[in-house]
C-alpha positions in Angstrom: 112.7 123.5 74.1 112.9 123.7 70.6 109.3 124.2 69.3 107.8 126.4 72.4 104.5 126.5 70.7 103.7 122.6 70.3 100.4 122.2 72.0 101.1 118.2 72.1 104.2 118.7 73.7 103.6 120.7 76.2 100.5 118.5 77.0 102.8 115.4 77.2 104.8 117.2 79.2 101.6 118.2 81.6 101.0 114.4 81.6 104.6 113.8 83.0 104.5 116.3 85.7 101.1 114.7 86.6 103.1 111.0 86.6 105.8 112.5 89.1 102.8 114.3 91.2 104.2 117.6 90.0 100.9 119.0 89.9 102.0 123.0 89.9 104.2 122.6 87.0 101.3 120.4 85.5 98.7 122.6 85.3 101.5 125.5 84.0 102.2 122.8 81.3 97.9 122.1 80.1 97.9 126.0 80.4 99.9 126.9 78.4 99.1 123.9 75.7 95.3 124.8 76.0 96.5 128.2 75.3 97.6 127.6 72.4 94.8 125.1 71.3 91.5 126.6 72.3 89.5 124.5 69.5 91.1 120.9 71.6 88.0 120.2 73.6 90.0 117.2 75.7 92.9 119.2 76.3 90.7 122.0 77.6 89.1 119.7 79.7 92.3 117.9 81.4 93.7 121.4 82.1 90.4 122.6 83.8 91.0 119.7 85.7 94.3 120.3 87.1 92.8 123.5 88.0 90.4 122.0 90.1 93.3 119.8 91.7 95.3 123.2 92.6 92.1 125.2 93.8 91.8 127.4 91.5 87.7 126.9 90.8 87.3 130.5 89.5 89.7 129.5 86.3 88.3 126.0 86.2 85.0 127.6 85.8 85.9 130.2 83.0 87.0 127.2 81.2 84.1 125.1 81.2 82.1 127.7 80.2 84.4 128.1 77.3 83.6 124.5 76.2 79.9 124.9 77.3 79.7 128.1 74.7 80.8 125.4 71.8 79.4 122.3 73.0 76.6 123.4 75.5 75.6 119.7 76.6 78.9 118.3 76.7 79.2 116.1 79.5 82.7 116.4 80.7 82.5 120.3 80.6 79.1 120.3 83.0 81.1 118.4 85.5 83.8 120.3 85.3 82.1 123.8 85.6 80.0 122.1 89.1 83.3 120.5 90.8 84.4 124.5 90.2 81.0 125.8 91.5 81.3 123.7 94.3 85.1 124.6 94.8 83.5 128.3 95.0 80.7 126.9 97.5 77.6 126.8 95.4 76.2 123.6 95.9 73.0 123.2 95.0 74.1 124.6 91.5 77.0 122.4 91.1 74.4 119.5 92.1 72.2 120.6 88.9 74.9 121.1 87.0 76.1 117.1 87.5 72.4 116.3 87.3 71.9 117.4 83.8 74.9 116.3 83.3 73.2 112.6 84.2 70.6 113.5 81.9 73.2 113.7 79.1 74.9 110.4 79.8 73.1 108.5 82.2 75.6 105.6 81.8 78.6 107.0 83.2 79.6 105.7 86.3 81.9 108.9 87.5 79.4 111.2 87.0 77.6 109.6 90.1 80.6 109.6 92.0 81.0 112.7 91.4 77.1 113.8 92.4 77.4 111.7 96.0 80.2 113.8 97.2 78.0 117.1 96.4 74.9 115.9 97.8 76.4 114.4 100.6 78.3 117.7 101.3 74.7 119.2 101.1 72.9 117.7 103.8 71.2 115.2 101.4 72.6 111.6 102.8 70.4 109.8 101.4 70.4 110.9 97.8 74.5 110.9 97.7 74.2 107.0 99.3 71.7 106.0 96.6 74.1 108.0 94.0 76.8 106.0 94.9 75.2 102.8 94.6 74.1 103.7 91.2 77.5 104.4 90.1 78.3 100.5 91.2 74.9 99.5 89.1 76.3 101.3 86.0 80.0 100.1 86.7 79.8 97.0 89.0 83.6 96.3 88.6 85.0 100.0 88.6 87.3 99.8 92.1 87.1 103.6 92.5 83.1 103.2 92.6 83.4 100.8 95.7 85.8 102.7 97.2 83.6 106.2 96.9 80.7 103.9 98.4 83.3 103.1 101.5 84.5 106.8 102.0 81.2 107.4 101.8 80.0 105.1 104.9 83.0 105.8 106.6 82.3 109.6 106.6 78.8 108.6 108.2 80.2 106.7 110.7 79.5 103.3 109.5 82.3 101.1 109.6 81.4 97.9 109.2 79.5 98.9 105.7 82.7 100.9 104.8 85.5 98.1 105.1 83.3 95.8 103.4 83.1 98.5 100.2 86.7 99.0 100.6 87.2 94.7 100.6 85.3 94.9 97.2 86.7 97.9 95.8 89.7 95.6 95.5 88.3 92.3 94.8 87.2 93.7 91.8 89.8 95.6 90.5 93.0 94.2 92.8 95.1 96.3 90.8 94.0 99.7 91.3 95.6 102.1 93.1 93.1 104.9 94.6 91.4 101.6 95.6 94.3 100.7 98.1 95.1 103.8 98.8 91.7 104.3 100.1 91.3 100.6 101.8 95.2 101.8 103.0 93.8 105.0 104.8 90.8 104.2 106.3 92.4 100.9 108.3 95.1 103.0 109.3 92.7 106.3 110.1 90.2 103.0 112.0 93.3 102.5 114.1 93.9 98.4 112.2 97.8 99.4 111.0 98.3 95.9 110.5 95.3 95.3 108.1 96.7 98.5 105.9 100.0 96.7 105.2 99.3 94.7 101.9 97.7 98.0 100.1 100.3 100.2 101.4 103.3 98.3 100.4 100.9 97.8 97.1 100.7 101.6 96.6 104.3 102.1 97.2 105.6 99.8 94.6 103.1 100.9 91.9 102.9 104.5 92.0 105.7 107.0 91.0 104.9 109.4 93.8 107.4 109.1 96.2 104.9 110.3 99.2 104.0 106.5 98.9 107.3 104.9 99.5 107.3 107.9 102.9 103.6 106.6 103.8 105.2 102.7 103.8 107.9 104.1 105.8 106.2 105.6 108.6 104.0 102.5 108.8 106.6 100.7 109.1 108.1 103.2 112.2 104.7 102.9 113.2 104.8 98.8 113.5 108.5 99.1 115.0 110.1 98.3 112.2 113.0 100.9 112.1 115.2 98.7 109.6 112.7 98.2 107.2 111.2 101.9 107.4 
């Protein structure tokens, strides 16, 4: 309130809004902040990313082409600008884009996970499975790499193969939070309510969003357990 041009504060306050799943008054927040910062290259990244969270690819393109025109192989900014392309429907662009991206940084496990979804989305099954297993070789305990490989398998109708990436995701990182709330969703979308109840409650206790503590409470009206929902 009293300095309307700090760049940190209105990025801290983009982080809260993010915290509270506020993502609207987030990505007004990074705006405005990257606004005022053009020359903060992780700043503009963060707020391209929020774009891409409220659908607006055409900004979250403009952008990372901003970056790209200062840093033309930076990483980050190559994923960013594909996740918009494909946002805007052109795959096989977004596809190169993440594959030079690769080329750039060949160790980083989320750039994989974010190829498989694009390939997968492109007819190309078997690249985006061999994608996601490479971003387990690169990152063998990442959770949310396990868990892409068990959307994955689940999307293709293979259910066996998905629950047992979903069992891994959180042997490895039992902490992690996408990685329940993915093991959470597919045993209840599987129709195995019971089996989502430990991740659920997990979710629920360790998240701010409060669309967790609702999610625990339908389960719980789903399980008959009106009291406790």
């Amino acid at each position: 309130r009293r300095d309307r041009t700090s760049a940190l504060a209105l990025q801290r306050l983009g982080d809260l809004y993010i915290e509270t799943g506020d993502k609207v008054q987030a990505w007004q927040a990074y705006q405005r902040a990257a606004d005022l910062a053009p020359d903060d290259i992780p700043l503009q990244i963060k707020a391209g990313g929020v774009l891409l969270i409220t659908r607006r690819f055409e900004d979250a393109r403009r952008i990372a082409e901003a970056v790209l025109a200062k840093e033309p192989t930076n990483p980050q900014a190559l994923v960013l600008r594909a996740n918009a392309l494909a946002g805007l429907e052109d795959l096989d662009i977004a596809i190169n884009q993440i594959r030079q991206a690769l080329e750039l940084d060949p160790g980083r496990s989320e750039l994989y996970s974010n190829l498989g979804p694009l390939e997968a989305a492109s007819g190309q099954l078997d690249d985006a499975e061999a994608t996601y297993k490479k971003a387990i070789e690169v990152a063998p305990d990442s959770g949310i790499a396990h868990a892409a490989l068990g959307n994955f398998y689940w999307a293709s109708g293979k259910g066996q193969l998905a629950e047992q990436a979903f069992l891994r995701a959180l042997e490895v990182e039992p902490r992690n939070i996408l990685a329940h709330r993915a093991a959470a969703t597919f045993y209840l979308g599987a129709g195995r309510p019971l089996a989502a109840e430990r991740s659920l409650k997990f979710v629920a206790d360790h998240s701010n969003e409060f669309q967790a503590r609702l999610a625990l409470g339908d389960y719980y009206l789903l399980t008959g357990r009106r009291e406790q929902a």
